[in-house]
N, C-alpha and C positions, 0 to 999 in steps of 0.2 A: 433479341440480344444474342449475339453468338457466343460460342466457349470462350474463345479466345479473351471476346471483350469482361467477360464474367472472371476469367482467371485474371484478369489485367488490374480489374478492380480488386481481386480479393488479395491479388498481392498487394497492391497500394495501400489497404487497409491492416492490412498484417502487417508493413512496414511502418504506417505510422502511430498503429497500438501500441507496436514493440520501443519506436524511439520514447512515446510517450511515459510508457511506462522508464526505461532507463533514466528521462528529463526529470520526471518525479521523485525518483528516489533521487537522484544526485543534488537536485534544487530541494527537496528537505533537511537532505543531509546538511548542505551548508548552511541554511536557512537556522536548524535546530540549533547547530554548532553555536553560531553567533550571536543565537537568543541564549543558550547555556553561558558563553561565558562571559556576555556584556551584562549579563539580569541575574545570573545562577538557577537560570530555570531548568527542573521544576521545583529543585530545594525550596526557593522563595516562594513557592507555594504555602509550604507549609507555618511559615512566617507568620506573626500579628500583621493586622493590617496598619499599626504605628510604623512596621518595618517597611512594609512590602509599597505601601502608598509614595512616601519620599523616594522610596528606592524608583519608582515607576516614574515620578515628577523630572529625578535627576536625568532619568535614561532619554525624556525629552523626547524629540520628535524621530532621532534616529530610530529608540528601542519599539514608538510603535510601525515605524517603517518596517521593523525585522518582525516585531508579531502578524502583519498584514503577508509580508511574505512567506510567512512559516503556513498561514490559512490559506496562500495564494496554490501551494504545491500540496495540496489537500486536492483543490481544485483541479490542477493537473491530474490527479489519479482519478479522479468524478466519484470520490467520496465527501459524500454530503457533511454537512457539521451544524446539524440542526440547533441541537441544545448543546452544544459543550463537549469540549476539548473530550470527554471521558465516551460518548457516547459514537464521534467520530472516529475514535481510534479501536473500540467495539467494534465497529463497521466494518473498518480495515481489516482487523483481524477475523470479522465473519468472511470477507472477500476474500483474503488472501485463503482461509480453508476452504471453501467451496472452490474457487479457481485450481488447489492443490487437487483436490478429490477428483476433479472432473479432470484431470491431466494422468491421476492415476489408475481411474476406470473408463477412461479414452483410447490412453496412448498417444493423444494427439501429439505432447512432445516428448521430449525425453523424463524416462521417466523418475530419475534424480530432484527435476527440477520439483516435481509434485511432494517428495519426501522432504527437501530441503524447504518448500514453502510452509509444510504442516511442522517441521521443529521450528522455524524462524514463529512460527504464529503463536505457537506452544507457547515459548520463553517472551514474544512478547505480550502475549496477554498476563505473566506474573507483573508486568508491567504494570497492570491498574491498579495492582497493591497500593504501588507508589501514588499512585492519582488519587485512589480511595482513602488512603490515610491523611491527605488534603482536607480534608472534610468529616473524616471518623476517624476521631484518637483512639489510639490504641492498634490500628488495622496494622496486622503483619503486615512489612515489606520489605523486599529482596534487592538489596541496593542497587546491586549490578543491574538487574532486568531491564531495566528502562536501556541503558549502555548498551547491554548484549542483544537484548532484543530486539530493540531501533535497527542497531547498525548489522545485526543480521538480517531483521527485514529489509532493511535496504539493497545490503547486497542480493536478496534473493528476487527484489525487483527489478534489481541490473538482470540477472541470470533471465529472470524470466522474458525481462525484454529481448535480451539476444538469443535466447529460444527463442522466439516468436520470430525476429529475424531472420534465422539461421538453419532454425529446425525443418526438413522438410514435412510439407502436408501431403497429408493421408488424403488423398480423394478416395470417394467410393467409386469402385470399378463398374462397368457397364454390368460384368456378371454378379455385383453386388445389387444391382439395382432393381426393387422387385419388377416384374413385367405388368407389361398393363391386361388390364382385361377387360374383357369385352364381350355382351352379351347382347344378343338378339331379342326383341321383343315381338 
């Protein structure tokens, strides 16, 4: 395989990490929207299930069309969701800090984009307050967070996608590259 054909590929895949990652956030974003305001989700979490069941009944075949798609753009980002909504969005927020770290002990892209992923991850992870009080009365939670944190992770998946697009890549240079060596037997 020559340079040429090797740089050919590895833009093609940088181009299509970067849309994917942008497809994602923007397809959850609207996906979340329209499960928040047709269901009240995640408030109706925290609901009996005398509320939450009718509520589910009424929402009928559309509300689970929009929960299928809210799991569909999980899938877009190849964040698994093994056990549950709480454990999946763990994940994310593990991804999105290792993806941050490794942009800030790389350089690979700008280095904004690494800082702005580790706050958006920060405030989303106050996030599982809300999820955890779902299940454990009493659990502190920060109402906003889920708001802020969501839609700041989001946009820091748009940023990241079009860094990935935009940003030039660092190849290692020939005099970067150790020499070979070679020994006589």
């Amino acid at each position: 395989m020559t340079a040429m054909t090797t740089t050919a590929d590895s833009d093609g895949l940088r181009r299509v990490t970067g849309w994917l990652l942008v497809l994602g956030a923007v397809t959850f974003a609207v996906a979340a929207t329209i499960l928040s305001s047709t269901f009240n989700w995640p408030d109706i979490l925290r609901e009996p299930p005398e509320v939450v069941l009718p509520a589910f009944v009424a929402g009928g075949t559309s509300l689970v069309w929009t929960w299928f798609a809210v799991a569909w753009t999980y899938a877009i980002l190849l964040v698994p969701i093994l056990l549950g909504e709480h454990l999946g969005q763990l994940l994310a927020i593990a991804w999105s800090i290792t993806i941050s770290v490794l942009i800030l002990r790389t350089g690979i892209l700008w280095r904004w984009v690494g800082w702005a992923g580790l706050v958006a991850s920060l405030l989303y992870l106050f996030n599982q307050g809300d999820i955890l009080a779902t299940a454990v009365p009493g659990f502190p939670v920060f109402d906003l967070a889920g708001f802020i944190g969501s839609s700041l992770w989001a946009i820091w998946l748009i940023a990241l996608g079009l860094a990935v697009l935009r940003a030039p890549i660092r190849r290692p240079t020939a005099a970067a590259a150790p020499a070979p060596s070679h020994t006589r037997s």
